[in-house]
C-alpha positions in Angstrom: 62.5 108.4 41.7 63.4 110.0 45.0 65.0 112.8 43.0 61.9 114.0 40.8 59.6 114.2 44.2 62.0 117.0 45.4 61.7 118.4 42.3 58.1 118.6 41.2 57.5 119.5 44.9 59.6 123.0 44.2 58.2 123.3 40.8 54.5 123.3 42.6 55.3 125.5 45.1 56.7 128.2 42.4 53.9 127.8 40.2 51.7 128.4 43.8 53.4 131.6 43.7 53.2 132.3 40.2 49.4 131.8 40.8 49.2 133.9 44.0 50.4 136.6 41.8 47.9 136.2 39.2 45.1 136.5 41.9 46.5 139.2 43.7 48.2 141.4 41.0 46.0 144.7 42.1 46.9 144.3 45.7 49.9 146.3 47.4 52.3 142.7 47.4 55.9 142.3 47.4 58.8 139.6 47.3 58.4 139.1 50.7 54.6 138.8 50.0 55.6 136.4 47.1 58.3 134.3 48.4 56.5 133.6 51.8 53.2 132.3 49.6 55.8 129.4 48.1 57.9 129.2 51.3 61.5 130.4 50.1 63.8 132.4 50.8 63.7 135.6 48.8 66.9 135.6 46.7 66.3 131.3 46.2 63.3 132.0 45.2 64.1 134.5 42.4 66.1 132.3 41.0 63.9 128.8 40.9 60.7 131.3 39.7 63.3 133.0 36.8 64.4 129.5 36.0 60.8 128.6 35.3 59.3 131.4 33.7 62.5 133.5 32.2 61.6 136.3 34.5 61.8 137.4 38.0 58.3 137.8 39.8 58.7 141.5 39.5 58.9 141.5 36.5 55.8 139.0 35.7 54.1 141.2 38.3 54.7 143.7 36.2 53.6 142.2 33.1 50.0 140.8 34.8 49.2 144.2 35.7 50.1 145.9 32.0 47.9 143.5 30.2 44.8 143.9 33.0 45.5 147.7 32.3 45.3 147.2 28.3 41.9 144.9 28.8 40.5 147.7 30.6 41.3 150.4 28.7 39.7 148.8 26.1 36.9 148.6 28.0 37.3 152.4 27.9 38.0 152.7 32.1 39.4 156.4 32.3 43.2 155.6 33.0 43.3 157.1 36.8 40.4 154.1 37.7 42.9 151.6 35.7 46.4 152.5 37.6 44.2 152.4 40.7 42.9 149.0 39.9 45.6 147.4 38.7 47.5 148.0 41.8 49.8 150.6 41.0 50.8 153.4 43.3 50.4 156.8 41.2 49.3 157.3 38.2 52.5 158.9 36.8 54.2 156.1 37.4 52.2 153.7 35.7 51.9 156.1 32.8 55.5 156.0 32.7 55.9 152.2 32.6 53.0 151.5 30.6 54.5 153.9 27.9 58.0 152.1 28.0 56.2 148.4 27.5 53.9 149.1 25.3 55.4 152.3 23.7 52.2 154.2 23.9 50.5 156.1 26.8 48.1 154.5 28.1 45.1 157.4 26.8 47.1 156.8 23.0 46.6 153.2 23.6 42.6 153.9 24.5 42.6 156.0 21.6 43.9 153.7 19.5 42.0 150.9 20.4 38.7 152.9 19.9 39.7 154.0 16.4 40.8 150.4 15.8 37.5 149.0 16.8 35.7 152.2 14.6 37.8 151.0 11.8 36.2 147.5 12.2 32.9 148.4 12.0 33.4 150.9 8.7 35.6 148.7 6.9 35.5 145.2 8.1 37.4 143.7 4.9 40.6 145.2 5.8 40.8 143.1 8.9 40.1 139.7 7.0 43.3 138.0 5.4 43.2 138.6 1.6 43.3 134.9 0.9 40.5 133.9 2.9 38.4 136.7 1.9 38.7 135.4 -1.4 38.3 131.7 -0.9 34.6 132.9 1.0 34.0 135.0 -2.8 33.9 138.4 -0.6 37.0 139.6 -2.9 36.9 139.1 -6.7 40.3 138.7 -7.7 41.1 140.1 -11.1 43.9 141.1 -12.9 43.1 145.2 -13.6 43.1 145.5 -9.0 
């Protein structure tokens, strides 16, 4: 019993980092910024937060502020305002890493997205899986298709 306290005690204080991330993503914060929040020692602290979530807070740092980038681009945010909010530095650089996570820039991904949503609104049916399209009667199935 006296061994699970310790335990659950550092697992708490990661996921308070993990969280402090996820509140501050836009802001200029760093390891130190990081590691302080869950009182640790940088390099320990790497490794108990890659232990728990299979990557090292820079790299979930990095993945919190791709996916608020993607949300607002699709809320069609030109992609300067995005970097800006998101927290990164330049906008060249978050083109850059954007483009190597997602493997699209991040105006292709906007584009996309709009065409996608376009698509939805012309031709609804190719979104819906066949089979439940056909259970609803939407599709008639027949043998000459």
């Amino acid at each position: 019993m006296t061994k699970e306290f310790p335990e659950i005690y550092l697992c708490k204080r990661i996921v308070q980092a993990k969280l402090f991330i996820d509140n501050h993503f836009s802001e200029d914060i760093d390891l130190n910024n990081i590691a302080d929040e869950a009182y640790f020692s940088k390099f320990h602290f790497i490794r108990l937060f890659k232990t728990i979530y299979a990557k090292t807070p820079h790299q979930y740092l990095i993945k919190v502020r791709i996916e608020n980038a993607k949300a607002l681009l699709e809320k069609n945010i030109p992609v300067n305002e995005v970097c800006n909010t998101v927290g990164f530095g330049s906008v060249s650089s978050f083109a850059e890493l954007f483009k190597r996570i997602t493997k699209l820039s991040p105006s292709k991904y906007q584009q996309q997205f709009k065409e996608r949503q376009e698509q939805i609104k012309t031709v609804p049916l190719q979104f819906i899986p066949n089979c439940f399209a056909e259970q609803k009667g939407w599709i008639q199935k027949s043998n000459f298709q």
